[in-house]
C-alpha positions in Angstrom: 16.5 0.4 -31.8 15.1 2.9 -34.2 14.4 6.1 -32.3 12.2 8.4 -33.9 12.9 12.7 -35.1 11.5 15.3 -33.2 9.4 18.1 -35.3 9.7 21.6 -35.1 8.3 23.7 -37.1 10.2 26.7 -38.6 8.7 30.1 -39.3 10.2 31.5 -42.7 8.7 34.4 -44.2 12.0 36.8 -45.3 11.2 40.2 -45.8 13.1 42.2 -47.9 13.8 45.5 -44.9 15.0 42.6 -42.1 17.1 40.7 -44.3 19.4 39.5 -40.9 15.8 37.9 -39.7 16.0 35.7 -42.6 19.5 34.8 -42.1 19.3 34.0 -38.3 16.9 31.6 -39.4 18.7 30.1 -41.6 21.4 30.4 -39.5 20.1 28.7 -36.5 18.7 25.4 -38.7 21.9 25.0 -40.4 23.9 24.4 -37.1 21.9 21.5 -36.6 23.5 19.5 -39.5 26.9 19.6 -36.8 24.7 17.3 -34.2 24.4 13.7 -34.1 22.9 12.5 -37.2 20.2 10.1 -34.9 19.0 13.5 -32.9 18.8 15.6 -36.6 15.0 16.9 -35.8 12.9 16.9 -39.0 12.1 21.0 -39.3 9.1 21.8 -41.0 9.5 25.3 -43.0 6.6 26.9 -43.1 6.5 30.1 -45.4 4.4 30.7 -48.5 5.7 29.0 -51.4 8.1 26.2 -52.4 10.4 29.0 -53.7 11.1 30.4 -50.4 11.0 26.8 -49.0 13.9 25.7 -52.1 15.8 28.7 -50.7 15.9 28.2 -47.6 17.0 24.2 -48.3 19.6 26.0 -50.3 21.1 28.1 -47.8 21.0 25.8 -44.8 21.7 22.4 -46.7 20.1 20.7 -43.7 19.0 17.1 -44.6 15.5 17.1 -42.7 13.4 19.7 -44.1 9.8 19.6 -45.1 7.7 22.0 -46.6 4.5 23.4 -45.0 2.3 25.7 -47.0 1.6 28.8 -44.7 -0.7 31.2 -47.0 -3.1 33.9 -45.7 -6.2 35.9 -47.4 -6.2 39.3 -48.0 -9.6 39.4 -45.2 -6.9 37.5 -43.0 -4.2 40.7 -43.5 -7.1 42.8 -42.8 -7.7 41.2 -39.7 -3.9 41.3 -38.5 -4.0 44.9 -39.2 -7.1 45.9 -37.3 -6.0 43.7 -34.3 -2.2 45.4 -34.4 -4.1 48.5 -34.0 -6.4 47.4 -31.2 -4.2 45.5 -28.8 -1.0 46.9 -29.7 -0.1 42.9 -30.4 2.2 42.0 -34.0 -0.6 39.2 -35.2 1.1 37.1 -37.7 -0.5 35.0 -40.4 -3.9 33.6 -39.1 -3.8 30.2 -41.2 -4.1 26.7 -38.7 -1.4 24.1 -40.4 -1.7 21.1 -42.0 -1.2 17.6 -40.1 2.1 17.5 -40.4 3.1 20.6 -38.3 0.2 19.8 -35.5 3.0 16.8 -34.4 5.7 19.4 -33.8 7.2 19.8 -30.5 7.2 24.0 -31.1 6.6 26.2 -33.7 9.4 29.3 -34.2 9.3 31.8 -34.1 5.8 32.6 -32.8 4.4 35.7 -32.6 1.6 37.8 -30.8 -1.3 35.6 -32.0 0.4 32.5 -33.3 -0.7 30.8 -29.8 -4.1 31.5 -30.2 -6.1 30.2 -32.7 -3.2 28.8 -34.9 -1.9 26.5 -32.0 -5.1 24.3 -30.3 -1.8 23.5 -27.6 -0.5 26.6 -27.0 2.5 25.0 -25.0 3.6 24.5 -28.5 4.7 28.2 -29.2 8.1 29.5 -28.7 9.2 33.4 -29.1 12.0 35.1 -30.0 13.2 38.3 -28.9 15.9 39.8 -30.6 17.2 43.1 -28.2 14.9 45.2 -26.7 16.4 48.4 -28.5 13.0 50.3 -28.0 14.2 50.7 -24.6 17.4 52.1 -25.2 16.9 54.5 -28.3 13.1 55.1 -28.4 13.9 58.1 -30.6 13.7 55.7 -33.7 10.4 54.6 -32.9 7.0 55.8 -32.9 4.6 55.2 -29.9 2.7 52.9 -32.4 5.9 50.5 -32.5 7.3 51.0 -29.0 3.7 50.0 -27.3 3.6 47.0 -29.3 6.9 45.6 -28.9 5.8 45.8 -25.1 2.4 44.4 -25.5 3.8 41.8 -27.3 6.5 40.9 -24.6 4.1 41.5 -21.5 1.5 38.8 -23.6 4.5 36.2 -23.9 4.9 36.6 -20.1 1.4 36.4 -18.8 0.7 33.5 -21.3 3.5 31.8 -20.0 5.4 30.7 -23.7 9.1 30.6 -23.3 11.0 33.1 -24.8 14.4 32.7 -26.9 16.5 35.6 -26.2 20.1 36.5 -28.7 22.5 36.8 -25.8 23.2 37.3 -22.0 22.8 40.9 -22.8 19.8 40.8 -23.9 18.5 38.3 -21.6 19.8 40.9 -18.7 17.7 43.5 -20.4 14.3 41.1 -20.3 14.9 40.9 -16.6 16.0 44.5 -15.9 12.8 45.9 -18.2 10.3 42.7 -17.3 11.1 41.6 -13.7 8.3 39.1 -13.0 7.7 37.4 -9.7 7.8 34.0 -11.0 10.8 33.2 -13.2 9.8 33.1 -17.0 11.6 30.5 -19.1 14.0 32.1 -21.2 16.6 30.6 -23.4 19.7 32.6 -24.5 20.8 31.5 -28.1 23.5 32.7 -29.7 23.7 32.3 -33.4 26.7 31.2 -35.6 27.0 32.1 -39.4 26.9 30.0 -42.4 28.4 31.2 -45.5 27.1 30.5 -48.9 30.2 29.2 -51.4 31.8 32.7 -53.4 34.8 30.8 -54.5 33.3 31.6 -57.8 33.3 35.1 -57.7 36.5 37.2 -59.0 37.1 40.1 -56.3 39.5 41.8 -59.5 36.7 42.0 -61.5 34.0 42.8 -58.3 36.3 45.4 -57.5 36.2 47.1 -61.0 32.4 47.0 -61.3 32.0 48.9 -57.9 35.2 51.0 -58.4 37.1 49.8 -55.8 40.6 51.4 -56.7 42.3 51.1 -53.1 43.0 49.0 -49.6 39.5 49.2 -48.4 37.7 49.8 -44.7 34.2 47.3 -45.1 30.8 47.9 -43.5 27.8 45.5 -44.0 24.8 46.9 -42.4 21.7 48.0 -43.6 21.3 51.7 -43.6 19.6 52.4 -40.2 20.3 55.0 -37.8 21.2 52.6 -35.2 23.6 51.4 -37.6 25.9 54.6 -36.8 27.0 55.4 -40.9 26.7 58.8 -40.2 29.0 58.7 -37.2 31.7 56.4 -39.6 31.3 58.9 -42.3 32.7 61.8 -39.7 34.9 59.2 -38.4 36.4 58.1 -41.8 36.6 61.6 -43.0 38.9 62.9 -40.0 41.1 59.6 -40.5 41.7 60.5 -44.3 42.8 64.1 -43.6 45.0 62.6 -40.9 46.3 60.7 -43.5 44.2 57.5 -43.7 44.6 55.7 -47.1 41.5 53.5 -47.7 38.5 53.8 -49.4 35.2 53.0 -47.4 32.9 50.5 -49.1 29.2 50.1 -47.6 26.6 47.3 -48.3 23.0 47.2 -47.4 19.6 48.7 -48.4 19.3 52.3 -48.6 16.2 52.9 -46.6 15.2 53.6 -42.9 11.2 53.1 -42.7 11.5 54.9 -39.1 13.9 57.5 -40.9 12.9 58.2 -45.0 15.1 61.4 -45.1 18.5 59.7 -43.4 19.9 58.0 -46.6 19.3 61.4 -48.4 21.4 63.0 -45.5 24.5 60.6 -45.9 24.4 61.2 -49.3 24.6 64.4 -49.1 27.8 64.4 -46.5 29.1 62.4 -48.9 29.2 65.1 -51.5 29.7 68.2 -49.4 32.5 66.8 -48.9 34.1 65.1 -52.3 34.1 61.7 -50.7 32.4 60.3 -54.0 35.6 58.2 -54.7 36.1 57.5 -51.1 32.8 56.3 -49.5 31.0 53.8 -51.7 27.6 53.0 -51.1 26.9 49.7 -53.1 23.2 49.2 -52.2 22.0 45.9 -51.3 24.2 43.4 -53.0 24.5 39.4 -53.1 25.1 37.9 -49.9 28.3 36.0 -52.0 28.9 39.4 -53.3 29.1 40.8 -49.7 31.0 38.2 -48.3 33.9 38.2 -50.8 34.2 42.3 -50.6 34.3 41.4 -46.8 37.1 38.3 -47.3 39.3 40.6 -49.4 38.8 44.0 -47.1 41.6 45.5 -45.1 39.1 45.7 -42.1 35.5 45.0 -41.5 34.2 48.0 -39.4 30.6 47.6 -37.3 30.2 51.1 -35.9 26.3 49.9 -34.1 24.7 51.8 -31.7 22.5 48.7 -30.9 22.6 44.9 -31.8 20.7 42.0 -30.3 24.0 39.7 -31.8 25.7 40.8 -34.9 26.0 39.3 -38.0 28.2 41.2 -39.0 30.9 40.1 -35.9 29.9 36.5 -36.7 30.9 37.0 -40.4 34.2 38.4 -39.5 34.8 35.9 -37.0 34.3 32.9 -39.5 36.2 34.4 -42.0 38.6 35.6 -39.3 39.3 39.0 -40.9 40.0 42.2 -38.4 37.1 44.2 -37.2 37.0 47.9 -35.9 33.7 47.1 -33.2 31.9 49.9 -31.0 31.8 48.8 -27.7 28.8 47.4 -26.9 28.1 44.7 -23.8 27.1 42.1 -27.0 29.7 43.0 -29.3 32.3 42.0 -26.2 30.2 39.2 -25.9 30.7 37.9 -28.8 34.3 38.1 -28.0 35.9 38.6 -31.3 39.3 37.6 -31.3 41.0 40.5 -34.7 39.5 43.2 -32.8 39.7 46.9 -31.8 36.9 48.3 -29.4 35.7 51.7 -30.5 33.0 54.2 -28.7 30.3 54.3 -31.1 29.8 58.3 -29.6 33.1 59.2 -29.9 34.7 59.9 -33.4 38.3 60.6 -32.1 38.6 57.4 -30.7 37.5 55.7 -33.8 39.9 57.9 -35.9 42.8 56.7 -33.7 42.2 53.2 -33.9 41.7 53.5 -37.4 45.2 55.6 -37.6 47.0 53.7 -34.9 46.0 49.9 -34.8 47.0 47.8 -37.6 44.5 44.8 -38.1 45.7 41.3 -37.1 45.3 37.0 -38.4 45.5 35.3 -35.1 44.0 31.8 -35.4 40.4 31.2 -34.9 38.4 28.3 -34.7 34.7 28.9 -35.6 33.6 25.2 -35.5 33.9 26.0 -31.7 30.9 28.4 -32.3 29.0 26.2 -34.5 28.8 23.6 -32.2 27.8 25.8 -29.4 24.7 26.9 -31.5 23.7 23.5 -32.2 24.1 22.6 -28.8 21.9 25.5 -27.6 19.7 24.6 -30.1 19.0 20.9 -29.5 19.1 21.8 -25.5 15.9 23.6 -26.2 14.2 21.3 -28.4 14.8 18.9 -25.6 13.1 21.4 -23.1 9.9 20.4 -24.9 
């Protein structure tokens, strides 16, 4: 007996200042080549050209993509725009899809709009909330982007469309910041990481083109003030006059939208204090390039203030290399096993794990969290 695929569609638009959205995508539709080949769904990409489509069949290597044009008209932007304003609702692209995606089971990630209008069954949409980080450090947001985050949440809830939350954290946070009478259906889905193949690269040669000259402390974050660099800059600069030994090399775009003047600011730490040689800020590199710098480090360190579930844990875990990790709830979470907890507030205590704990190998066996995504995963297409 032949059974037939489910359909989901899969909404892949990368943009260039949330590169991590991109890779959670790709992320979540590459776990489900580890399920049953019978139960494979067939995922429908919808983005806006077969040259974000090849990528993302390039990074996932999933067997049951399709391709499904998702274009919209500079009126349409207009429209989105105006709306955002209005309601305080993120409207994505306001394009209906073609035959092949009205037989999917959901669409994902929706967003604000993507239920109306796009979807003639709105039991088809499905959301995703990453963290709800506007509660905790509205600082780095303005009013604009705070009310609309909660607009868009409250509409999720009064329209009834389930809601994928990152982790158990998070999902707390939803019930703490969104108690409802009636119990809104959530799912909690913890990615794992795929990496792309680097056995090509030479980390000799990649650490002479970004002068790499010593045992090095790695941090792969893109340069928000969440991300906490300019705590690990103070942090890293007590350590080396208490006789720390490593250079500090950073990956990640150099710009904070909610923050224009805060990559300016490390910089100039940086050379207040003659740490040109010592902190490296490489930019936004090649996500081979990344990985191998992070294979070959002495330490990954993930100093985050706030994380809905971080890449950068997952990466360390699969490559099961040692990781300096503030404290968060989802960091513990994610329970990485060559570890050392840190308060992201506190720079002494990061200087003394630094100093005093040396960075362990014990075994780990990622397939464990593969399998656990996929599983997730498929429990929730099944839910439909």
């Amino acid at each position: 007996m032949v059974t037939s695929r489910k359909h989901i569609g899969i909404i892949y638009e990368p943009e260039s200042y949330w590169i991590a959205g991109a890779y959670y995508l790709q992320n979540i539709v590459a776990s489900l080549g580890v399920l049953p080949s019978k139960i494979q769904p067939i995922v429908h990409v919808i983005c806006s050209s077969k040259a974000i489509f090849h990528e993302f069949a390039t990074a996932t290597k999933y067997g049951h993509l399709k391709y499904t044009p998702n274009k919209y008209s500079k009126l349409n932007l207009t429209i989105r725009k105006t709306a955002r304003k209005i309601t305080g609702i993120q409207f994505n692209n306001t394009r209906k899809y073609d035959v092949g995606i009205q037989k999917s089971i959901f669409i994902y990630p929706t967003n604000g709009s993507y239920n109306c209008g796009l979807l003639k069954d709105k039991r088809k949409a499905l959301a995703w909330i990453p963290d709800f980080q506007e509660e905790y450090l509205p600082q780095l947001f303005s009013d604009e982007e705070i009310n609309s985050r909660r607009n868009t949440t409250r509409f999720y809830i009064e329209n009834k469309i389930p809601i994928v939350i990152s982790s158990q954290d998070a999902k707390n946070d939803f019930e703490k910041f969104y108690s409802t009478q009636n119990q809104h259906k959530t799912f909690v889905l913890p990615f794992a990481v795929f990496h792309p193949d680097f056995s090509h690269l030479n980390i000799l040669e990649l650490k002479n083109k970004y002068n790499i000259t010593k045992p090095y402390l790695f941090c792969a974050n893109q340069f928000w003030v969440h991300k906490n660099h300019s705590f690990l800059f103070k942090a890293f600069l007590d350590a080396k006059q208490k006789g720390l030994d490593l250079q500090l090399v950073c990956s990640g775009k150099m710009h904070d939208y909610r923050n224009t003047a805060y990559c300016d600011e490390l910089k100039t730490f940086i050379n207040d204090n003659k740490l040109q040689n010592d902190i490296l800020l490489l930019g936004f590199i090649s996500r081979e390039e990344q990985l191998c710098l992070m294979d070959n480090s002495y330490a990954v360190v993930q100093p985050s203030l706030f994380e809905g579930w971080s890449t950068v844990v997952e990466d360390a875990k699969r490559l099961n290399k040692f990781i300096y990790v503030s404290d968060l709830e989802v960091h513990k979470e994610q329970e990485p096993v060559n570890s050392s907890f840190f308060n992201p507030h506190d720079t002494a205590d990061l200087v003394d794990k630094l100093i005093n704990v040396t960075p362990t190998n014990k075994p780990y066996d990622y397939t464990m969290s593969v399998k656990r995504c996929a599983e997730a995963f498929n429990s929730i297409i099944n839910c439909f």
